[in-house]
N, C-alpha and C positions, 0 to 999 in steps of 0.2 A: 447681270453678271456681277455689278458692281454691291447689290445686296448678299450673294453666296461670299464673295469674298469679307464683305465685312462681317459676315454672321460668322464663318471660320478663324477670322481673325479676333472674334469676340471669344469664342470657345477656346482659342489658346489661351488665353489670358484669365477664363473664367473663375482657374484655382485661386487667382489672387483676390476676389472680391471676398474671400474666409481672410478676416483679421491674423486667425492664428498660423497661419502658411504665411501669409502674408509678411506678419513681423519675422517670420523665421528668414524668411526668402532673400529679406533686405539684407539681415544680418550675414546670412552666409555668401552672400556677394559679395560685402563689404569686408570679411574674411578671405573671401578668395581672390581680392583684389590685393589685398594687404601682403596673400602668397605670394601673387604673383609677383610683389614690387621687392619680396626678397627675391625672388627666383633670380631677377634679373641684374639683383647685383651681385648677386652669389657667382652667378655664371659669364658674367662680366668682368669681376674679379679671377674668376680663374683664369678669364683667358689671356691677361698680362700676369700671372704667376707659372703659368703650369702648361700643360700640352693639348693637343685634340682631344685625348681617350681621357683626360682627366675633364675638358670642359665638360664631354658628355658624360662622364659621369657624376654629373652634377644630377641631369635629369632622373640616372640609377638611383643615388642617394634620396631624392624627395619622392619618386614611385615605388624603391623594392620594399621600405618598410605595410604597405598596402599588399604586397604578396605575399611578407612572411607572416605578418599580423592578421590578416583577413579573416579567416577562419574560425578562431580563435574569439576577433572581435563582433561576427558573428552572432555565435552562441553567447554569448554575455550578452550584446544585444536583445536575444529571445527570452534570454533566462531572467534578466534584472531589471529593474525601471530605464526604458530610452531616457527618459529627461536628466535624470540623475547622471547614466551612464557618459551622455556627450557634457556634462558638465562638467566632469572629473578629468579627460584625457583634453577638453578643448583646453583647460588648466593647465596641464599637462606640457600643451604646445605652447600658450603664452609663459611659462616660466622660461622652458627651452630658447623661445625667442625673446626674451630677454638676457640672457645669456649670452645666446649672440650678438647680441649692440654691447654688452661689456666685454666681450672677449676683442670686438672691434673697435672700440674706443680704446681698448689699453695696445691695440697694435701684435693682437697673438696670433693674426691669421695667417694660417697655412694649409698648404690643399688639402692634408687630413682630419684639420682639423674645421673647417669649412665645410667636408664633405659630410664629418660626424654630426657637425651641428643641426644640417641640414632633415640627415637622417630622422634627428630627435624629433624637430619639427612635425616631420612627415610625421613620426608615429604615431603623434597624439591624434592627425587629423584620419592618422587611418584605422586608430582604433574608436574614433569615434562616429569613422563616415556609416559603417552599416545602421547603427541606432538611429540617426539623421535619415539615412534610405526607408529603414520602418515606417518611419513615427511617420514620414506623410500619409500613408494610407486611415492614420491617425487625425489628421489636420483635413481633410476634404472630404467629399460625399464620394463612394466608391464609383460614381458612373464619371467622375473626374480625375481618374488615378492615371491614367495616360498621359493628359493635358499636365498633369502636378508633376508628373516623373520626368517631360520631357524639357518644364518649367526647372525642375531643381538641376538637370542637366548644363541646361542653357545659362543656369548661374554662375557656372566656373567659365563660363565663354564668354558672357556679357563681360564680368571681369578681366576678361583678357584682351577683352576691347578695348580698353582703357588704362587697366593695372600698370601694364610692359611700358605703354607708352609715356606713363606719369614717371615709373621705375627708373625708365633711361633717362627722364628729365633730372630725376632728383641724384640721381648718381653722378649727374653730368655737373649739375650745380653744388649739389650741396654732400657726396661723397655716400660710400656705400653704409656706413652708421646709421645716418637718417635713414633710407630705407628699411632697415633692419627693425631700428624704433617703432617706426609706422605700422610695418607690422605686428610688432608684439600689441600695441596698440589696436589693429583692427579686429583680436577676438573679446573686446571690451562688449560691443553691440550684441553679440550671437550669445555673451555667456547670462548678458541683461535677459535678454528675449526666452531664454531658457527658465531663468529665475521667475519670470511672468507668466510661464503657462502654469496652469492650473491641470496637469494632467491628471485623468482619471485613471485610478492604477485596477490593470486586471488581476483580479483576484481566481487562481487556480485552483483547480478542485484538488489535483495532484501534487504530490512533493516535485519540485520543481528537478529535472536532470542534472547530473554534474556535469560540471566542463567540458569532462573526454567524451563523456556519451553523449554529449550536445553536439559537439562537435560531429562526430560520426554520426548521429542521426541526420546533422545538415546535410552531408555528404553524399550518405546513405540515399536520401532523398533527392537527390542533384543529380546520383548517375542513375537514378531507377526513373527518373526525367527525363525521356528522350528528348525533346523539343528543346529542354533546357540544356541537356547535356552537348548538345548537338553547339546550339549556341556558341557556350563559353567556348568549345573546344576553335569555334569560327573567330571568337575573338583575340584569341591567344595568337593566334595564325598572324592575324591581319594588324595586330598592336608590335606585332616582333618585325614585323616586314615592315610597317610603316612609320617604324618609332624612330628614323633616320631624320625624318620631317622633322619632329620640337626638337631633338637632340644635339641636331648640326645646324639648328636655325642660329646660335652665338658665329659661328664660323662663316655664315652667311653671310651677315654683318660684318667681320671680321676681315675674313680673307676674300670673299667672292666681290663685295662691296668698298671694302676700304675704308668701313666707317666706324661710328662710336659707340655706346653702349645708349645713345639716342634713335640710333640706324637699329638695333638690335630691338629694342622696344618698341622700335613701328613695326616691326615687323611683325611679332609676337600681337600686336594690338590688329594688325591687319588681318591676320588669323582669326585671331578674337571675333572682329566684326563680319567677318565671313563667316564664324559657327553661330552667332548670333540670327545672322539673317536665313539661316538653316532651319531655324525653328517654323519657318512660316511655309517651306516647302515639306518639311518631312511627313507632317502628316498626310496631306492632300497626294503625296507621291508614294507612300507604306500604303491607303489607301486605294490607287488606281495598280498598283502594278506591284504588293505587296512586300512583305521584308524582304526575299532574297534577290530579289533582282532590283531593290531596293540596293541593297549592300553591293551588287553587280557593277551597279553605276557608277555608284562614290568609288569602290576599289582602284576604275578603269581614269578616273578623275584623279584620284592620288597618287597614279602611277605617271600620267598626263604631266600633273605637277611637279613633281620631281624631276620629268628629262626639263620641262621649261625651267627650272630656277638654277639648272646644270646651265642651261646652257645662255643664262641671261645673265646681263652687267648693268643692268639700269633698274634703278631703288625705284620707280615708279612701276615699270613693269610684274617688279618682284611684289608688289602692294597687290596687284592684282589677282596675280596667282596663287599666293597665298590665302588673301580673302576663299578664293574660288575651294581653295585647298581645305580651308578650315571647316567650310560649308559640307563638304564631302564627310569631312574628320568627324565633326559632329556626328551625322545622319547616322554614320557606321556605329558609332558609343551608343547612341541616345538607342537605335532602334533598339540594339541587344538587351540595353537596359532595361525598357520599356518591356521588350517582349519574358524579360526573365521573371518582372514582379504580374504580369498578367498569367502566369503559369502556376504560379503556386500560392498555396496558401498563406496566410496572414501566422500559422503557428513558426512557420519555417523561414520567414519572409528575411528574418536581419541575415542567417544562416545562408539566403540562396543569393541574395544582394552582394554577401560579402565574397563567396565563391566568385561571381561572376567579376567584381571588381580586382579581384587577386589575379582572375585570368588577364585583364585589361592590366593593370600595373605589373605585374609579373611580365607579359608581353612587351610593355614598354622598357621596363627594368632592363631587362637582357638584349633586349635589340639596341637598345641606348649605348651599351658597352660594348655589345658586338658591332655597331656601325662607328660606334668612335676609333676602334681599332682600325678598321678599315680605314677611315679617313686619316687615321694616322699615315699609314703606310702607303696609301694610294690618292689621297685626299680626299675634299667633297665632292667634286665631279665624278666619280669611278662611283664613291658610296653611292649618291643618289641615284646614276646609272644603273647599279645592280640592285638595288632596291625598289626599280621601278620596272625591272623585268620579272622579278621575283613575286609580286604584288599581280604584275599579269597573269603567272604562273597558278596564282593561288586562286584563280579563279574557276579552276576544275576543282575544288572543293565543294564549290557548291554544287556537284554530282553526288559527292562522298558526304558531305555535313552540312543539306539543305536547311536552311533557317524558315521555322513553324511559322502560321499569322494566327493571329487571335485578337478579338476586339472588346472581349470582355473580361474582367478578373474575374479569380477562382475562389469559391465562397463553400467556407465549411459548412457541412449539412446539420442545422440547430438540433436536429430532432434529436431528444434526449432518449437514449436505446433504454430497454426493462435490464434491470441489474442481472446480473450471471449469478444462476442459482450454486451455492456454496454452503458446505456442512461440515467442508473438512477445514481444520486449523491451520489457516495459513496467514501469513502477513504480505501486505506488498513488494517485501524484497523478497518472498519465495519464488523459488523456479527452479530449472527453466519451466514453461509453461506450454504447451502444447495444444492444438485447436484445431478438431476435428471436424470437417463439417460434412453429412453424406445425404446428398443429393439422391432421384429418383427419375430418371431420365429418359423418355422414349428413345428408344434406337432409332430413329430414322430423323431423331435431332443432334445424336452422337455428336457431328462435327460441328457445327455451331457451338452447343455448349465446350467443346475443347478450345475451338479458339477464342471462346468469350473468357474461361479458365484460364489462359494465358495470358488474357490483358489484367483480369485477377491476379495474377501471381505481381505483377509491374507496380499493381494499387498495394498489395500486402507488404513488397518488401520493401517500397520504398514510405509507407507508415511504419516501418519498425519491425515487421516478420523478417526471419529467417529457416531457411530449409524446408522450402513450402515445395508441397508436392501433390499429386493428383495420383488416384489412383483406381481401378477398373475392376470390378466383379469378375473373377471368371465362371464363376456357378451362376449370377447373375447380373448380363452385360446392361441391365435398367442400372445398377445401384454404383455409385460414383462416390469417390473420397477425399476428400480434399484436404491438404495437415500441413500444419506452419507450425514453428514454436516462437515465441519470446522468451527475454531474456529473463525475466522477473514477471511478477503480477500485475505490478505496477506498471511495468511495459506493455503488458496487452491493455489495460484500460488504457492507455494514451493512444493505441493503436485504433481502440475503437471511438474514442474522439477525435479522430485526426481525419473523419470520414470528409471529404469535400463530395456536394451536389453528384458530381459527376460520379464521384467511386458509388456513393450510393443508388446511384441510378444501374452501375451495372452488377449491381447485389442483387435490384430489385429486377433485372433482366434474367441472371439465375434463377429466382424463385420462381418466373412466370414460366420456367421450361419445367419445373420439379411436377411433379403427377405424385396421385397418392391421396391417401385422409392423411397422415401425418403430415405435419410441415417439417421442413427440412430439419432435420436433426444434429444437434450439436453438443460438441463433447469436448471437455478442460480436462484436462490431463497436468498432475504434478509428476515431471519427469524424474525427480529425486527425492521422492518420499520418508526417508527416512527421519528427517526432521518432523516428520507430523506425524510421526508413531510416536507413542507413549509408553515408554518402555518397562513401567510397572502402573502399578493402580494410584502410587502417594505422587506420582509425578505431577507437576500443574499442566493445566492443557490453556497455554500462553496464547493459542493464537485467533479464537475465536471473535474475543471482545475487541482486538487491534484490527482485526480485518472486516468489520462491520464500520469503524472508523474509516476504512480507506478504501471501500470499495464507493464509487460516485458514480457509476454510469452504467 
């Protein structure tokens, strides 16, 4: 027994034997520790300035910039160099927070403007978190992507093990400045560790997408995910119910406890070391009894938590349940996290990481505001009350938004396809693009192939099809049709490199049903032809020599 445990407990840790994870891993700890020691004096600060609804919205401030920037940061992610990308916005955050230790050294703090500083902060970190979420899949061997995702997870909790509790020290001693310092300070480590990789930059066959249609492709691809979609939509749920936990934890300390902004950072570090020690159950327990009754557990644990810290007065006790709380809090992040980069592919990966985390801070964002109100008007007791019936309540979702398991990631299919034969003058922005494909199907496979066509339609439109449709011979019920268009030329070549194992597996399920000498036949359609008419004989015909240039696959 005493061997399984230590071979498991080797396997979490195994991402950190790669140097280059490794120095990252230290650095963003030593980052999210540095957050956490402004967190606490920011929101320690508030609470001898300001009210309940403005302490938690202390929390609002440092998570909603992650909701409104996500997506966004995402697609920049996919599209531009990771290493470049987190080196520009973690820049970004240490200017900010340096701003904050002068605006708090000259004595200009006030709750709006504490709350904006805060904001700044956040942003740089959240437009830099999805490039950070990629680049691991970058940094480890892919049969370690689980272990690495639920390692860079556990980095913001180690930190909170410790951070809160240094934070209240130094706030207590030495004033909420220092703290501020310290962090501007701890993105020194993460922006080194950056400058030191040597990453290898992938070189695209295709003109890289713009912004907007990065964007919407990520999206695109999120809701044509069911597993994934399913996910985000469980942790929105369970981050709005349960955001009452970090939000009213100042008021804890505060008014439940009676104590200081050193009560307030054990607390916060009790947490911490309870998500910490979370790491050494989560797998073993996603494994015996899988994601959703995984997430069943923790929910009924963080609802548990909440009536006991309602209804308790003793700072040891509250050490405990917290711990117990953190460990829950965790499992519920990490699985989802976990299970969102196991779902999709490495092209989409900054795109579906940043979705999922907008749902988690978006969640926390808005319940942060909506439970500090509450605790306004009725206090901490009633909030965490109705936060921990509410939590119970959410646990008929998993009838309605059961969370997928999977144990392996999703790996795009190498095999380079034979080029689309082409004679007419087009270029890669020509379109729309149209894509026939007709099948030869014995009748008495009719339904099989319809609903394996349906799981086709899922794979086309979330690579980039649109308006895909099937359609039935009625002179002859063998011959099947099947028609999508994209938006451009250039869009269906990405479409058909975005093929992952699986999708190609059920293409090559299609073909085993088609009967015939001919193999399946297929047919490109320019929907708007008119540009590639030549409307006398002296006209140049522009488009042949650019579309041998950009046609790759």
């Amino acid at each position: 027994m005493a061997t399984s445990e230590n071979h498991n407990n080797d396997a979490i840790f195994s991402p950190l034997r790669h140097a280059l994870f490794r120095n990252m891993w230290f650095s963003n700890t030593i980052s999210n520790a540095g957050g956490l020691i402004q967190s606490v004096a920011a929101a320690w600060i508030m609470t001898s300035i300001s009210t309940a609804d403005h302490v938690a919205l202390v929390q609002t401030a440092t998570f909603l910039p992650m909701a409104l920037f996500a997506l966004p940061a995402g697609a920049i992610a996919d599209i531009y160099d990771r290493r470049k990308v987190q080196i520009t916005f973690f820049l970004l955050s240490l200017i900010a927070a340096v701003i904050m230790t002068l605006v708090s050294i000259l004595g200009l703090i006030t709750p709006w403007v504490l709350l904006g500083l805060c904001f700044l902060v956040g942003t740089g970190g959240a437009l830099a978190a999805p490039a950070r979420g990629a680049s691991i899949a970058e940094q480890v061997p892919k049969e370690l992507l689980s272990q690495a995702v639920a390692l860079n997870n556990i980095s913001f909790n180690l930190a909170r093990s410790v951070g809160p509790a240094i934070g209240g020290l130094i706030v207590v001693s030495f004033g909420a400045t220092v703290a501020f310092a310290i962090n501007a300070i701890s993105f020194v480590p993460m922006l080194e560790s950056l400058r030191r990789w040597k990453r290898e930059t992938e070189v695209s066959r295709l003109p890289a997408e713009g912004l907007l249609r990065s964007i919407n492709s990520g999206v695109r691809y999120v809701m044509n995910m069911q597993p994934v979609r399913r996910a985000i939509g469980r942790a929105f749920v369970l981050c709005f119910i349960g955001a009452s936990l970090p939000s009213l934890m100042p008021l804890i300390a505060h008014d439940l406890l009676q104590g200081n902004a050193g009560t307030f950072g054990l607390l916060l570090g009790s947490f911490g070391i309870g998500a910490v020690c979370g790491i050494f159950v989560l797998h073993p327990m996603r494994k015996k009894i899988g994601n959703e009754n995984t997430l069943r557990v923790c929910t009924v644990i963080v609802a548990a938590s909440l009536v006991a810290l309602a209804a308790s007065t003793s700072i040891a006790l509250d050490f405990i349940i917290l711990m117990v709380a953190g460990m829950a809090w965790m499992m519920i992040t990490t699985s989802i996290s976990v299970l969102v980069q196991l779902f999709v592919p490495r092209w989409v990966m900054g795109r579906a990481i940043a979705t999922s985390s907008a749902s988690i801070t978006l969640g926390v964002a808005i319940g942060s505001w909506v439970w500090g109100l509450i605790a306004k008007d009725h206090g901490v007791v009633i909030a965490f009350q109705i936060s921990a019936i509410a939590l119970i309540v959410s646990l008929l979702l998993g009838f309605l938004l059961p969370v997928a398991d999977r144990t392996t990631s999703t790996e795009l299919d190498e095999q380079v396809l034979d080029d689309p034969d082409v004679t007419l003058g087009i270029s890669g922005r020509s379109g729309p693009i149209s894509i026939e494909l007709q099948y030869q199907i014995p009748e008495d496979k009719a339904r099989d192939f319809y609903r394996l066509m349906r799981d086709q339609q899922k794979v086309r439109s979330r690579n980039g099809a649109y308006a895909w449709s099937l359609s039935r011979n009625i002179a002859d019920p063998e011959c099947w049709s099947e028609r999508f268009s994209c938006p451009t030329w250039n869009d269906y070549l990405r479409l058909r490199n975005r093929r992952t194992i699986e999708d190609s597996d059920l293409q090559r399920q299609a073909a085993k049903m088609h009967i015939g000498i001919e193999p399946i036949k297929v047919l490109r359609w320019l929907d708007r032809p008119a540009g590639s008419v030549r409307w006398s004989d002296d006209a140049p015909d522009r488009g042949d020599d650019a579309l041998k240039l950009e046609i790759h696959s």
